[in-house]
C-alpha positions as CSV (number, residue, x, y, z in Angstrom):
1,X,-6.4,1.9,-19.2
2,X,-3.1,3.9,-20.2
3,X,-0.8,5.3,-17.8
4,X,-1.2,9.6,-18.3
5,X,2.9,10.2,-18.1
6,X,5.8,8.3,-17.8
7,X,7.0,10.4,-14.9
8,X,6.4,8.3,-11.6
9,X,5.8,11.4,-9.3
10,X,3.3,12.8,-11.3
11,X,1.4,9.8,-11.7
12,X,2.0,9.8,-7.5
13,X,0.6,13.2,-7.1
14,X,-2.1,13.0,-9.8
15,X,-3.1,9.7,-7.9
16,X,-3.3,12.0,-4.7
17,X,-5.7,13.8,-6.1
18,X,-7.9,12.1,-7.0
19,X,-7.9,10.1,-3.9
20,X,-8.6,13.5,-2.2
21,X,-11.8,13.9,-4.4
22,X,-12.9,10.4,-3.4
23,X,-12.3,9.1,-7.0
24,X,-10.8,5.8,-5.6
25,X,-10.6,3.7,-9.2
26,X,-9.1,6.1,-11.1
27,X,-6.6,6.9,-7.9
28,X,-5.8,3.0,-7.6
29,X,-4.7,3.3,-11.4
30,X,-2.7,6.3,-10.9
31,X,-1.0,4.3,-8.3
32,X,-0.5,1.4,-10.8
33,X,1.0,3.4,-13.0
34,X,3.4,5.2,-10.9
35,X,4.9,1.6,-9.6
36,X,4.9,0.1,-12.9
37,X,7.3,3.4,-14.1
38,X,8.9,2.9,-10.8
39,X,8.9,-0.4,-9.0
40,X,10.8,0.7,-5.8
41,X,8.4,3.6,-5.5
42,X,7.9,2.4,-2.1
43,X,5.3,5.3,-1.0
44,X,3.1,4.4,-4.0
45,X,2.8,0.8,-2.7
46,X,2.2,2.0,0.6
47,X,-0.6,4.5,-0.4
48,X,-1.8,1.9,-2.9
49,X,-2.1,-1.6,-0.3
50,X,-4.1,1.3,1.8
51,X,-6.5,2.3,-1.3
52,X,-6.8,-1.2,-2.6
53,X,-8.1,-2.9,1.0
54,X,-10.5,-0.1,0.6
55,X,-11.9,-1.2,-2.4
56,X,-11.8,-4.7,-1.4
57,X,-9.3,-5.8,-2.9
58,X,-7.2,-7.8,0.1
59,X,-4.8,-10.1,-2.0
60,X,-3.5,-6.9,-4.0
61,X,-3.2,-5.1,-0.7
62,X,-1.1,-7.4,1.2
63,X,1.1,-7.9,-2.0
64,X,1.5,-3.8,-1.7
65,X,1.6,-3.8,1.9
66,X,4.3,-6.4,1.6
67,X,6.7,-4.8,-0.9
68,X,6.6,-1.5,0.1
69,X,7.3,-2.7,3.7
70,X,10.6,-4.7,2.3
71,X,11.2,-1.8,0.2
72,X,12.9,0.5,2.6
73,X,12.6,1.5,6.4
74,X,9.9,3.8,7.5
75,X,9.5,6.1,10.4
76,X,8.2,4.1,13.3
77,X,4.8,5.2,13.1
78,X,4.0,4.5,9.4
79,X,5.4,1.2,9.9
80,X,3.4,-0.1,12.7
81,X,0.7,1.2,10.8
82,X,0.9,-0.6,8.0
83,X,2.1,-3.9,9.6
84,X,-1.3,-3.8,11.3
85,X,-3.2,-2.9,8.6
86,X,-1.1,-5.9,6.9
87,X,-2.2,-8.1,9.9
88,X,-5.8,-7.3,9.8
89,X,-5.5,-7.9,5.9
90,X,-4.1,-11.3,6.6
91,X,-6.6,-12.4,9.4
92,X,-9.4,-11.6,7.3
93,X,-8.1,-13.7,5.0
94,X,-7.7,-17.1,7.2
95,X,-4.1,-16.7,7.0
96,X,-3.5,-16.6,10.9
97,X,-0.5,-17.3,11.2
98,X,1.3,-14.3,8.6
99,X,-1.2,-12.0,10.8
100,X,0.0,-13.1,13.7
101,X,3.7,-12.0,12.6
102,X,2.5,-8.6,11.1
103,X,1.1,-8.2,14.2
104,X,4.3,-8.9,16.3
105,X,6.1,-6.8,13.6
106,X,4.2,-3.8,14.3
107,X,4.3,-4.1,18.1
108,X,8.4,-4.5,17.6
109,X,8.5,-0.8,15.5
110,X,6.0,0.7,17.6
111,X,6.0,-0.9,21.6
């Protein structure tokens, strides 16, 4: 699939969209295309590790989780959030220990 535009906040908002109509493919390809015009688009990782564990897809998740976490830092709330969502990611997938940090992480932003 082609990217629609080469701008990466339309690609953002278009991906929005579509998420809000429950069109969850085409809005984790929106997403895709908004990171790969802007790599430190650190909301479009965030939104997209969110969309991606709900369409199963856990290893691309946590890499998205991961890289928009390192990316910048969030309000409190948002990043307890997705340090847990990152831990329950990770515990799913055996890896007990990295869960176990996301978990602590989250707990340290948010007490």
């Amino acid at each position: 699939m082609t990217c629609s535009s080469s701008d990466a906040v339309a690609l953002f908002n278009e991906a929005v969209l579509r998420r809000s109509h429950n069109n969850l493919a085409e809005a984790a390809h929106s997403y895709a295309c908004a990171i790969r015009v802007r790599p430190t688009f650190g909301e479009a990782h965030l939104n997209s590790a969110f969309l991606l564990s709900e369409l199963n897809r856990p290893d691309e998740a946590i890499e998205s989780y991961g890289v928009a976490l390192r990316q910048r830092e969030w309000p409190a709330q948002t990043a307890a959030a997705a340090h847990g969502n990152l831990g329950l990611l990770l515990r799913a997938a055996g890896r007990q220990r990295e869960a176990d940090a996301a978990f602590r992480a989250a707990q340290r932003t948010q007490p």
